[in-house]
C-alpha positions as CSV (number, residue, x, y, z in Angstrom):
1,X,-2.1,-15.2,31.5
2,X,0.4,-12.7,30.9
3,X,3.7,-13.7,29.0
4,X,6.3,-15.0,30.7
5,X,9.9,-13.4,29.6
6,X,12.8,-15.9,30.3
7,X,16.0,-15.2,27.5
8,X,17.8,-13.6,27.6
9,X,24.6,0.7,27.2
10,X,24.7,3.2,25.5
11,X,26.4,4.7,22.7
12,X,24.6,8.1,21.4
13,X,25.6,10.1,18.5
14,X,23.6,12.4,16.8
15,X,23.9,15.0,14.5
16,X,22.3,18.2,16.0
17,X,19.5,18.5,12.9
18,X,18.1,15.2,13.7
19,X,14.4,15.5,14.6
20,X,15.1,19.3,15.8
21,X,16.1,20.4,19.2
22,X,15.2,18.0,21.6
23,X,16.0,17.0,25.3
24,X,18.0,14.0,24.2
25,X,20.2,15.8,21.1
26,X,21.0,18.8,23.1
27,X,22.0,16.9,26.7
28,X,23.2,13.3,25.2
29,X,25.8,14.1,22.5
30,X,29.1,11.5,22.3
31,X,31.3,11.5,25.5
32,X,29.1,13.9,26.8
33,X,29.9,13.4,30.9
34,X,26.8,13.0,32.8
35,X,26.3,13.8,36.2
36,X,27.3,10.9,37.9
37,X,30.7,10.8,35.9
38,X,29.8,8.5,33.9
39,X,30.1,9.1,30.0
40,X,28.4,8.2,26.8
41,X,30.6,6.8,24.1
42,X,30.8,7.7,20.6
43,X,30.0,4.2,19.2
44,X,27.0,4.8,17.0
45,X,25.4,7.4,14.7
46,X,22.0,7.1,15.5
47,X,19.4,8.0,18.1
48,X,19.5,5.2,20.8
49,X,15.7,4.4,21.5
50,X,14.9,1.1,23.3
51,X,10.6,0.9,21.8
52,X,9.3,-2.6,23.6
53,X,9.9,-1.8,28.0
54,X,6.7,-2.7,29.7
55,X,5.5,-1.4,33.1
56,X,5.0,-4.2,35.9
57,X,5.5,-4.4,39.4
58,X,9.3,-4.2,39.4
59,X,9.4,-1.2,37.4
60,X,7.0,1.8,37.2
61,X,6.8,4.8,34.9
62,X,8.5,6.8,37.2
63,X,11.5,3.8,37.2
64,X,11.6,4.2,33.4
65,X,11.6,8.4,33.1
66,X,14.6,8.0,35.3
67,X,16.3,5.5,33.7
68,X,15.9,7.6,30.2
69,X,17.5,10.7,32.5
70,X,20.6,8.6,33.4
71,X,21.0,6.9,29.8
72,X,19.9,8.8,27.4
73,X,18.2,6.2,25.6
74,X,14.6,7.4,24.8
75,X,11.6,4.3,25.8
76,X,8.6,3.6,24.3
77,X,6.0,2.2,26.9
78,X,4.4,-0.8,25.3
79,X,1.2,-2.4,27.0
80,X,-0.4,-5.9,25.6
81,X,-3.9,-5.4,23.9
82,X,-5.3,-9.2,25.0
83,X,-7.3,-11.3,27.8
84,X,-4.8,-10.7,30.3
85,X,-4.5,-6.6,29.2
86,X,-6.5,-3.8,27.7
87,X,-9.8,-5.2,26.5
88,X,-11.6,-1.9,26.1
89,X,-12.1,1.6,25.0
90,X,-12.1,2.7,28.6
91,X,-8.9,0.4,29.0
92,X,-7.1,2.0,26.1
93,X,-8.4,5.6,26.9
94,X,-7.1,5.0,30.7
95,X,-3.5,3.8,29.6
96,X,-3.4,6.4,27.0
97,X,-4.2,9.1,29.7
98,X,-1.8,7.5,32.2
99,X,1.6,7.8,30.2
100,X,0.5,11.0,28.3
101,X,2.1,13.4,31.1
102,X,5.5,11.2,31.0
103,X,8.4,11.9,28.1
104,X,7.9,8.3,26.7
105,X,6.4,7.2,23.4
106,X,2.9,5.4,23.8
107,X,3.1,1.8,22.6
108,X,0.3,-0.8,21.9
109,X,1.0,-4.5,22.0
110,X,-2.1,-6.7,20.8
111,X,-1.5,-10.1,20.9
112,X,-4.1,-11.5,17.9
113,X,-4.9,-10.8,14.7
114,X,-8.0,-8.5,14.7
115,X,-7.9,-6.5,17.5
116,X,-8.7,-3.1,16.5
117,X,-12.3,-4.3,16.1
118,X,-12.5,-3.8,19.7
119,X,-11.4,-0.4,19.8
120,X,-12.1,3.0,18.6
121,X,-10.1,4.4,15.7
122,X,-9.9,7.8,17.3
123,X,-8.4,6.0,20.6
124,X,-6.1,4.1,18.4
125,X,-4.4,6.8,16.9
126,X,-3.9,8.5,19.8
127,X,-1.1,5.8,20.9
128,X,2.4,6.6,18.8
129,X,3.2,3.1,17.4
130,X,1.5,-0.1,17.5
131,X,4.0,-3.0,17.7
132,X,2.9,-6.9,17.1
133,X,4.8,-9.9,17.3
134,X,3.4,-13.4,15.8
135,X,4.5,-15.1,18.9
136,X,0.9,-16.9,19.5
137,X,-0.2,-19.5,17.1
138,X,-3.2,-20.9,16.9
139,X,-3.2,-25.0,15.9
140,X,0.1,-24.7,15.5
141,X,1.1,-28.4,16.2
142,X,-1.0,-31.6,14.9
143,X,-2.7,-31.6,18.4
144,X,-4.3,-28.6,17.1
145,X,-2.9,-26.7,20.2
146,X,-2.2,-23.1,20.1
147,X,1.4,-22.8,20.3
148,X,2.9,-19.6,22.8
149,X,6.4,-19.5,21.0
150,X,8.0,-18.2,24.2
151,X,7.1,-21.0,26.4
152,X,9.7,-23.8,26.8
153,X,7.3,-26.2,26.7
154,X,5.8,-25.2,23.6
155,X,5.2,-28.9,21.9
156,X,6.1,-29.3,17.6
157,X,5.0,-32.6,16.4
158,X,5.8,-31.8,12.9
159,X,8.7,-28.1,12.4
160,X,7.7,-28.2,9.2
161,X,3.7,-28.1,9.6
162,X,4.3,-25.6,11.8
163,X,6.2,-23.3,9.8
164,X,3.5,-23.6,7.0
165,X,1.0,-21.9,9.9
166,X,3.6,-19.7,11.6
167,X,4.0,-18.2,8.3
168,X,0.0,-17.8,7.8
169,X,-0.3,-16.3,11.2
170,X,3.1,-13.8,10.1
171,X,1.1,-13.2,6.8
172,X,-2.3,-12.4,8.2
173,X,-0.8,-9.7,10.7
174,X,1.3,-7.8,7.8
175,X,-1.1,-8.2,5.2
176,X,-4.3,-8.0,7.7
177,X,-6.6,-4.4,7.6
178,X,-5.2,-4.2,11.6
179,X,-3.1,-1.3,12.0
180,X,0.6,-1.7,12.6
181,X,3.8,0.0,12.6
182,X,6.6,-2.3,14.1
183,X,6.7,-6.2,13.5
184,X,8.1,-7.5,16.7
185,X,10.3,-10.1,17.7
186,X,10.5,-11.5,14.5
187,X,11.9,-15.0,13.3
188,X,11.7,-16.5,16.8
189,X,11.0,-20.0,17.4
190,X,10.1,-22.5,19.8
191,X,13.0,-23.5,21.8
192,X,12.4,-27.4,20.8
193,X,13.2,-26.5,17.3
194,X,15.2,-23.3,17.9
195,X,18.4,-25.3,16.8
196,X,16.7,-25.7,13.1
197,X,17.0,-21.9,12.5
198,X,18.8,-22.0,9.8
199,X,17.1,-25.0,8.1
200,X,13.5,-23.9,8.8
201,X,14.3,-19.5,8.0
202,X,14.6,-20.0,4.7
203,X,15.5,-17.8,2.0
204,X,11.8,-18.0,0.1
205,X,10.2,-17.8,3.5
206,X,12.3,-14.5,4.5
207,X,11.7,-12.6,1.4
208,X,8.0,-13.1,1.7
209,X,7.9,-11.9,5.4
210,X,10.2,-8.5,3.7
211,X,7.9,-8.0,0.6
212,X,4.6,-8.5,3.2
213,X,6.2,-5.5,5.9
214,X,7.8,-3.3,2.7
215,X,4.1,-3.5,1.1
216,X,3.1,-1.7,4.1
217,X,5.9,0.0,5.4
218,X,5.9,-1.9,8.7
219,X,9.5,-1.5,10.6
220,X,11.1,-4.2,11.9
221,X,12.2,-4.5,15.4
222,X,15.5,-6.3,16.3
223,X,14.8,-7.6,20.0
224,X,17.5,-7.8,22.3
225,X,15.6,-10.2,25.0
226,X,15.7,-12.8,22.2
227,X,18.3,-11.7,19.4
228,X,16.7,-11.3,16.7
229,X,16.3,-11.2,13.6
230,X,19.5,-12.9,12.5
231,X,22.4,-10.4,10.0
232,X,21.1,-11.9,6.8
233,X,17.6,-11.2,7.6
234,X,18.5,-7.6,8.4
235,X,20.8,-6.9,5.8
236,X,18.0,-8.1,3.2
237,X,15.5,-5.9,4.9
238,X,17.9,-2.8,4.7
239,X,18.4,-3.7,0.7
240,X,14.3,-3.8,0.5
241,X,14.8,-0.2,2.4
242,X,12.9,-0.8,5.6
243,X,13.5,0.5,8.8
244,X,14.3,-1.0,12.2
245,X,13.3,-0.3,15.7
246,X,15.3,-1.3,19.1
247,X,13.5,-3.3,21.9
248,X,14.7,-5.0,25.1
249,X,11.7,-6.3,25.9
250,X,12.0,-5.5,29.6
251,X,9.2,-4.8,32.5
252,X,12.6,-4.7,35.5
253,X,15.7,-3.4,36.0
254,X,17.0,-4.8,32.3
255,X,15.0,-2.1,30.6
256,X,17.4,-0.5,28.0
257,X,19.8,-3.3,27.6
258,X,20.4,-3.6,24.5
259,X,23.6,-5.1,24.0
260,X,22.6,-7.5,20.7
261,X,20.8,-4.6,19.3
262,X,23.9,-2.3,19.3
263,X,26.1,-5.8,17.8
264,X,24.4,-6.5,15.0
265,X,23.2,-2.6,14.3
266,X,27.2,-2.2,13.9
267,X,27.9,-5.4,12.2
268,X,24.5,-4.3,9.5
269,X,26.4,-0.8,9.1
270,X,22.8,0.7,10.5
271,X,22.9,4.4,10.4
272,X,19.7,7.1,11.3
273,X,18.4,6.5,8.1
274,X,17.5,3.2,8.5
275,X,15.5,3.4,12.1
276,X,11.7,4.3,12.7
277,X,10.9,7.0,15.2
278,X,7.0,8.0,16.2
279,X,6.2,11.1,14.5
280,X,5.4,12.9,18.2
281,X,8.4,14.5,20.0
282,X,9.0,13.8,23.5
């Protein structure tokens, strides 16, 4: 069953050595006005890439290329590695072969902890950046029910218990021999105990998710769809010198909203330094 999405533009400044001549630095520069009149604002100082848009029904490649024409904003293509997704070699090689004619970054999505079991290395690599979120828990309540942190519905007996295994699953995907780049849509919680944030995010429990991603340089993505991670979490991650990525988390017409992103990037003082960008130019 695919996930469900249910939570819940652009400022682009660059100076013209970043990442060489490209499409994006030489047409999208501040207040640069576009064809149709509209302008881009000088309101940041870094690239503005949106890496977590999915394909779907409502929105095809095609939908996303011209949305990057109009904006500016540079997408990477994410697609889920799980029961519902890519299963296969042939699934991965077909995706892979799919987007590869298209000025977006590939994106892989897996969904549990060992994964790449299932795939080939050479196939793997091929993609630009692998992005996980811990977002499905396994025995996460004292009904020994795997817990899907987006759903509404999601059922915690006990927010403590389940913190003690949401932070095993968060450990076993940074720490794991999986590869990774971005950690998704981190710090997110079920909505029944969303309003325990603050209580349950603790200090302890944030430093060991930043020591886990700075041990193997794994970026952190600040998700618009859900905002988060919070300020503190970000400014502690910028201090332990780790990088960030942007992601709406879209598959529609919302693809590139990132209006929380662009908040708290500004409020964090993020400049170019501090984001992740795939190695391959597009």
């Amino acid at each position: 069953m695919e996930r469900k999405t249910f939570l819940k533009t652009t400022g682009l400044l660059i100076a013209g050595g970043l990442m060489g001549k490209t499409r994006a630095t030489e047409r999208y520069l501040a207040d640069e006005v576009m064809s149709n009149g509209s302008t881009i604002p000088a309101t940041s100082d870094y690239l503005m890439m949106d890496l977590h848009v999915h394909r779907s029904n409502k929105q095809t490649i095609e939908d996303i290329v011209a949305k990057s024409e109009k904006t500016g904003i540079r997408f990477g293509v994410m697609q889920n590695i799980a029961p519902w997704g890519m299963k296969s070699d042939a699934d991965l090689k077909a995706y892979i072969d799919e987007l590869k004619p298209y000025p977006v970054y590939i994106g892989l999505q897996p969904m549990m902890p060992g994964w790449s079991k299932n795939f080939s290395p050479e196939l793997i690599a091929q993609a630009d950046y692998v992005a996980m979120d811990p977002q499905v828990v396994s025995n996460g309540n004292g009904y020994n029910e795997t817990i899907n942190v987006w759903e509404y519905a999601s059922y915690i007996d006990d927010p403590e218990t389940f913190m003690g295994r949401n932070m095993q699953h968060y450990m076993t995907i940074l720490t794991g021999d999986d590869p990774i780049n971005i950690f998704a849509c981190p710090l997110f919680l079920p909505a029944s105990i969303e309003r325990e944030y603050h209580k349950l995010w603790t200090k302890k429990r944030l430093q060991q998710i930043i020591d886990a991603a700075r041990a193997r340089n794994i970026a952190i993505e600040i998700n618009d769809l859900v905002r988060v991670p919070h300020e503190e979490f970000i400014l502690m991650a910028k201090r332990a010198g780790l990088k960030f990525t942007f992601g709406s988390d879209t598959r529609d017409e919302k693809t590139g909203r990132l209006d929380y992103c662009k908040y708290i990037a500004q409020k964090c003082q993020l400049t170019q330094k501090d984001f992740y960008i795939p190695e391959r130019e597009i």
